[in-house]
C-alpha positions as CSV (number, residue, x, y, z in Angstrom):
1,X,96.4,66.0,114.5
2,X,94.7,63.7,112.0
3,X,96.5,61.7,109.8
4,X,94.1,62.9,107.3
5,X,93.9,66.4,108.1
6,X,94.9,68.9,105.2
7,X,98.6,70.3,106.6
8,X,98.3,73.5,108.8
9,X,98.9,77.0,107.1
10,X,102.1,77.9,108.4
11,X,102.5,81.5,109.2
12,X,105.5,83.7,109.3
13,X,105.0,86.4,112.0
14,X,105.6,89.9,109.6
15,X,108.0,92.6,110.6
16,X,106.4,94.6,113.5
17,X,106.1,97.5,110.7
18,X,103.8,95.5,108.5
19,X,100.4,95.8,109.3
20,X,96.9,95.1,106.8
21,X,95.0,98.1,106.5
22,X,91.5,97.0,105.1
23,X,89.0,99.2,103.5
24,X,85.8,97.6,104.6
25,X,83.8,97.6,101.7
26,X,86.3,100.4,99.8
27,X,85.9,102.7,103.0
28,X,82.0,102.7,103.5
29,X,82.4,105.4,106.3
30,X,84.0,107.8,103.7
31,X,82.2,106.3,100.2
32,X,79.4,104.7,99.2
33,X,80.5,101.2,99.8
34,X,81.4,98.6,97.0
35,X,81.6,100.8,94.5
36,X,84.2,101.9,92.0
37,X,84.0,104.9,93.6
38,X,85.0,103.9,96.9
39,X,87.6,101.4,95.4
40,X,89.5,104.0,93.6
41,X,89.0,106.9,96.8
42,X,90.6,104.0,99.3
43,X,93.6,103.1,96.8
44,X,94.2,107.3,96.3
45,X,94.3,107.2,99.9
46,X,96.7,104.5,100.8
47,X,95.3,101.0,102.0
48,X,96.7,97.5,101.7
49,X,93.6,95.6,100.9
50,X,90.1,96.6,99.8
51,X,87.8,94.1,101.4
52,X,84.5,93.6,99.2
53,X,81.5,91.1,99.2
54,X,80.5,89.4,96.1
55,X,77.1,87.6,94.7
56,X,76.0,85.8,91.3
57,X,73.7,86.8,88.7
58,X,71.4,84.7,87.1
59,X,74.0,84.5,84.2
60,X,77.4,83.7,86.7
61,X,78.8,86.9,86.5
62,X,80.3,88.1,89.8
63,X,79.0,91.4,90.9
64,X,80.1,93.3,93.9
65,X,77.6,94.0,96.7
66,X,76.6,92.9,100.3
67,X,73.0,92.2,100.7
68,X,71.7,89.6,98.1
69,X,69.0,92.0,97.4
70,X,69.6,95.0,94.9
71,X,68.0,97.7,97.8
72,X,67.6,96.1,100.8
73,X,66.7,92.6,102.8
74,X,65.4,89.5,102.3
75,X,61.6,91.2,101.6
76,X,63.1,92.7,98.7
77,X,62.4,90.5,96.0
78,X,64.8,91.7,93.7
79,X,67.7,89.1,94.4
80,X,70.8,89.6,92.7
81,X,70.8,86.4,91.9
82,X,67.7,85.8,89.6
83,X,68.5,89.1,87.6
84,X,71.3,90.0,84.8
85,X,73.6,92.5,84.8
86,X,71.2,94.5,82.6
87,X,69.2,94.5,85.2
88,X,71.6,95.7,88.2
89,X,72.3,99.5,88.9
90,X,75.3,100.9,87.1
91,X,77.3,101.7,90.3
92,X,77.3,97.6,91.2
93,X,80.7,97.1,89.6
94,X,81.9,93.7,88.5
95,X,84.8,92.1,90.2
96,X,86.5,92.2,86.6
97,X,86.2,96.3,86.8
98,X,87.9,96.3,90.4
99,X,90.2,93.9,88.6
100,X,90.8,96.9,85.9
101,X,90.8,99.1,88.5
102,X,94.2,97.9,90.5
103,X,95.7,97.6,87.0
104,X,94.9,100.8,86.0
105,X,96.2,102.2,89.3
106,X,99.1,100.6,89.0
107,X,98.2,99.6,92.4
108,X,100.5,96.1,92.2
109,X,101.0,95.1,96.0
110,X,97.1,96.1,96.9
111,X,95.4,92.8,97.9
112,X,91.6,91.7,97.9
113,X,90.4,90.1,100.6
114,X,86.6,88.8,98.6
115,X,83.8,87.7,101.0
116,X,81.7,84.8,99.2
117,X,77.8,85.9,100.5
118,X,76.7,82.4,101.2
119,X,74.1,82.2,103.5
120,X,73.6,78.8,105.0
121,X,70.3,79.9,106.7
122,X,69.2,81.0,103.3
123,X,70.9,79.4,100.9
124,X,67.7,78.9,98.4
125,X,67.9,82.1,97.6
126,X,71.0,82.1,96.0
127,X,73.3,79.0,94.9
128,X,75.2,76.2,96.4
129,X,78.2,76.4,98.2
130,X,79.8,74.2,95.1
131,X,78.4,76.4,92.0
132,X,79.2,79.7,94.1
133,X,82.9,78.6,94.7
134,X,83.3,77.5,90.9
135,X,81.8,80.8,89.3
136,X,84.2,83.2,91.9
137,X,87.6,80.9,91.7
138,X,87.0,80.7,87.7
139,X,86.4,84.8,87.7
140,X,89.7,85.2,89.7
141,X,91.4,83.2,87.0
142,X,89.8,85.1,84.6
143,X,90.9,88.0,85.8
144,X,94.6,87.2,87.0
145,X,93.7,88.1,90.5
146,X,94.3,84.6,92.7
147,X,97.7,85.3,94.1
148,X,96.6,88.8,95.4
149,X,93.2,87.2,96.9
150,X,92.0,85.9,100.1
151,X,88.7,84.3,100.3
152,X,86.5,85.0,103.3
153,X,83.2,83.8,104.6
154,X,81.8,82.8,108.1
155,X,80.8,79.2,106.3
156,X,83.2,76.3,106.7
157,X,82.4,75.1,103.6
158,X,82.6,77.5,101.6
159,X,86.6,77.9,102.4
160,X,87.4,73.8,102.5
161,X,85.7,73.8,98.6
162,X,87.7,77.1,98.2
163,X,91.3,75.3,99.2
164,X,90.0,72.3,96.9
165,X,89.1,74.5,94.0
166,X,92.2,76.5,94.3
167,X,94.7,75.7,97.0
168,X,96.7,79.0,95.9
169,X,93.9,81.3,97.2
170,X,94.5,82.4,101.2
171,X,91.4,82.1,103.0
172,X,90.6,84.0,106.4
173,X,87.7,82.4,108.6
174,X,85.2,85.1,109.5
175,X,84.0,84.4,113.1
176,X,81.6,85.6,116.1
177,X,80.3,83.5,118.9
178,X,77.1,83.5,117.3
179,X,78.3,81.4,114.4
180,X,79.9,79.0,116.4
181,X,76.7,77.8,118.3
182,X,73.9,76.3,116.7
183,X,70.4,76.2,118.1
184,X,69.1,73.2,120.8
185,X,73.0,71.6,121.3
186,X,72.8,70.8,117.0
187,X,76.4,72.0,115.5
188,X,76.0,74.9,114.0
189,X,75.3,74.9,110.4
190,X,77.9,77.5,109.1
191,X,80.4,74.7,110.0
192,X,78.7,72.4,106.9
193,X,79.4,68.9,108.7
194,X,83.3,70.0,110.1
195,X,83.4,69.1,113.6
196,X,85.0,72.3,115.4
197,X,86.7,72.0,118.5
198,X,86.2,74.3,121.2
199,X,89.2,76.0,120.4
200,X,88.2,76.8,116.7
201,X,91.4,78.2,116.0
202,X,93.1,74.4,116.0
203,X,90.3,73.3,113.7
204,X,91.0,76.3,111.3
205,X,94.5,75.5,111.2
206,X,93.8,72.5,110.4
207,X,92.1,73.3,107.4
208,X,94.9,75.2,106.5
209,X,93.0,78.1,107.0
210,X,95.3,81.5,106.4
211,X,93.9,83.5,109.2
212,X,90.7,84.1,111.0
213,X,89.0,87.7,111.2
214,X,86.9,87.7,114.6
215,X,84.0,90.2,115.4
216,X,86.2,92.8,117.8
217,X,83.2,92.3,120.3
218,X,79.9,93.4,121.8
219,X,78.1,96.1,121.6
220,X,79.8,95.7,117.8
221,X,79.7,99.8,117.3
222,X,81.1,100.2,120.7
223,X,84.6,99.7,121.7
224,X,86.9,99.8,124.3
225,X,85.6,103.3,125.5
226,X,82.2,101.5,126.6
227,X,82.3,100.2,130.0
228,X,79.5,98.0,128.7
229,X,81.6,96.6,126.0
230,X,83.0,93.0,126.0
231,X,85.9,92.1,123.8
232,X,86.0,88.9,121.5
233,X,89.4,89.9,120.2
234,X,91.0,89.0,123.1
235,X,95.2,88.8,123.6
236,X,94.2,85.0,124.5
237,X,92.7,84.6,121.3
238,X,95.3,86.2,119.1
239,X,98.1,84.2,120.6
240,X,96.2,81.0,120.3
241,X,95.8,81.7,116.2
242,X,99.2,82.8,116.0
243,X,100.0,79.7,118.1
244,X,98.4,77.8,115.7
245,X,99.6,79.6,112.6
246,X,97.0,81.8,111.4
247,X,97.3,85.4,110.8
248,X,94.4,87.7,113.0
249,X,92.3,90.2,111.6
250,X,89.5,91.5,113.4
251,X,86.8,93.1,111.5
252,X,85.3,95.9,111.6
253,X,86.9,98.5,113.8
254,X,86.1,102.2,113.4
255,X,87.2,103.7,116.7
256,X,90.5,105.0,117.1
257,X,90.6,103.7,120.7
258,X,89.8,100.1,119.8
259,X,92.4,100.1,116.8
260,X,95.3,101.5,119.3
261,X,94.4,98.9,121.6
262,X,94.4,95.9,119.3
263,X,97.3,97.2,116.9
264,X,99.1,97.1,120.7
265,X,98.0,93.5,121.4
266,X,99.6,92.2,118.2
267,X,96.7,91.8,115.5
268,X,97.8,91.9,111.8
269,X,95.5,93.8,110.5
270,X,92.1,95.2,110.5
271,X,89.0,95.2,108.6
272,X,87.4,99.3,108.8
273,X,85.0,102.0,107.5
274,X,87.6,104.2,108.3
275,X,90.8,103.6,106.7
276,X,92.1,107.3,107.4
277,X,91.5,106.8,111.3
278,X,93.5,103.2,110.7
279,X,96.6,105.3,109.2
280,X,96.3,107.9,111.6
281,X,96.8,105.4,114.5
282,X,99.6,103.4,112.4
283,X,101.5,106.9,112.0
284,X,100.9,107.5,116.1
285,X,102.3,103.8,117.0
286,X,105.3,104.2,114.4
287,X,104.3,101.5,111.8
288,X,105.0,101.8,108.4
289,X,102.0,103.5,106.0
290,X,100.7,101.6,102.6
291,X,101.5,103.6,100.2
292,X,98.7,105.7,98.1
293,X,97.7,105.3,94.4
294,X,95.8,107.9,93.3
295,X,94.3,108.3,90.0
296,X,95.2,108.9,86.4
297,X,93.3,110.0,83.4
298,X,91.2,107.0,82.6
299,X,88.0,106.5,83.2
300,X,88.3,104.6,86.2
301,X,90.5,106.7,87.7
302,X,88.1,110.2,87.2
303,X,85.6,107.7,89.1
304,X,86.6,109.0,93.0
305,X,89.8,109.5,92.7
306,X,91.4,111.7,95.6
307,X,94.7,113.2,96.4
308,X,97.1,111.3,98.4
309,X,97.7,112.0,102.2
């Protein structure tokens, strides 16, 4: 290792009970995803973490969504991050209302794991890897949210100015082979300069990366069921993270089948549309259930709440 080189994440293997149960989005198979709605439904349910994807408005305020659009792709040219909240559609929370929304829940050992939507093939339209790290680490402050957050993104950069901005945050590399090739033999650019060893689980850990959160594998709405489908979550690649000290969590797996078989190769979690399939496999293999918060007579509780299970 480099004398230089940030020191490596070290990671304590959890009891075999423990396992991250991710609601991708809030549970977009169930919900409308990345809405309060969906947030509150997942945390009546029973999850561990509610995975969500955050963007800028033209005034800095963090607003949960996926595409940088408001209703759609690129073509739309309403992008999120040249409007005002004003402008946005009422169900686009902001990440201080999911913030409100754990607190009024009472929903203490419920994580977030945040993905930062840069876009380093189209970063012009929305903000630089610096300005986008400030305005989300300073909105976690805000918001007393950094010890129960991890940062994820499938740029590089993003996560090294992440651990520099605040080393307290956990941050989970998002990966699939196509973000670790670039085009013509030039590196690719979601590494931002980092040179990335062939194993990229050494070069995460030396990053002091938390964990990495691999694309299961190909056809990506397949699964093991497919004789056509090809894993990426391999057991080789999950003991070289945990080799190297970095937590796995493969995102995102909807099909019972799939989630038996990686639960049974030692993954620590997983990123899924389906939370209630996740449980229901969890319950089969013995492990240990998050437990549910469901709502209470505020206003953000009456927003999707659901009865526990």
């Amino acid at each position: 290792m480099r004398s230089d080189a940030p020191p490596v994440h070290v990671f304590d293997a959890p009891p075999v009970h423990v396992f991250d149960v991710e609601a991708h989005r809030g549970g977009a198979g169930l919900w409308p995803e990345n809405t309060l709605e969906a947030f509150g439904r997942a945390l009546a349910l029973g999850v561990s973490t509610l995975e969500l994807d955050v963007h800028l408005t033209a005034d800095d305020d963090v607003v949960v969504h996926h595409d940088p659009t408001v209703h759609g792709g690129l073509a739309d040219a309403r992008r999120i991050r040249e409007l005002t909240r004003a402008d946005l559609p009422p169900t686009m929370p902001l990440l201080r209302q999911v913030a409100a929304l754990l607190d009024e829940r009472g929903a203490d050992p419920v994580r977030i794991n945040l993905e930062i939507k840069y876009d380093a093939l189209d970063a012009s339209g929305l903000t630089t890897r610096e300005a986008f790290v400030e305005r989300v680490v300073d909105a976690l402050h805000v918001d007393g949210l950094v010890a129960r957050t991890s940062i994820q993104c499938f740029d590089w950069g993003v996560l090294r100015r992440v651990g520099a901005a605040e080393p307290a945050l956990a941050r989970n590399l998002l990966v699939s082979p196509k973000y670790l090739r670039g085009a013509d033999g030039v590196a690719s650019p979601w590494f931002d300069g980092v040179e990335v060893d062939e194993d990229f689980t050494l070069t995460a850990a030396r990053q002091g990366f938390t964990a990495i959160s691999p694309i299961h594998g190909s056809p990506f709405r397949s699964g093991v069921g497919d004789p056509a489908y090809r894993p990426f979550a391999t057991a080789a690649l999950v003991d070289a993270a945990h080799a190297a000290g970095l937590a796995v969590v493969p995102y995102v797996v909807d099909d019972a089948p799939t989630m038996r078989h990686l639960v049974r190769l030692g993954v620590d979690g997983l990123i899924t549309n389906h939370p209630e399939r996740l449980r229901d496999v969890l319950a089969g293999e013995g492990r240990d259930l998050p437990p549910a918060f469901p709502g209470g007579t505020g206003n953000l509780s009456s927003v999707g709440s659901v009865s526990s299970t």
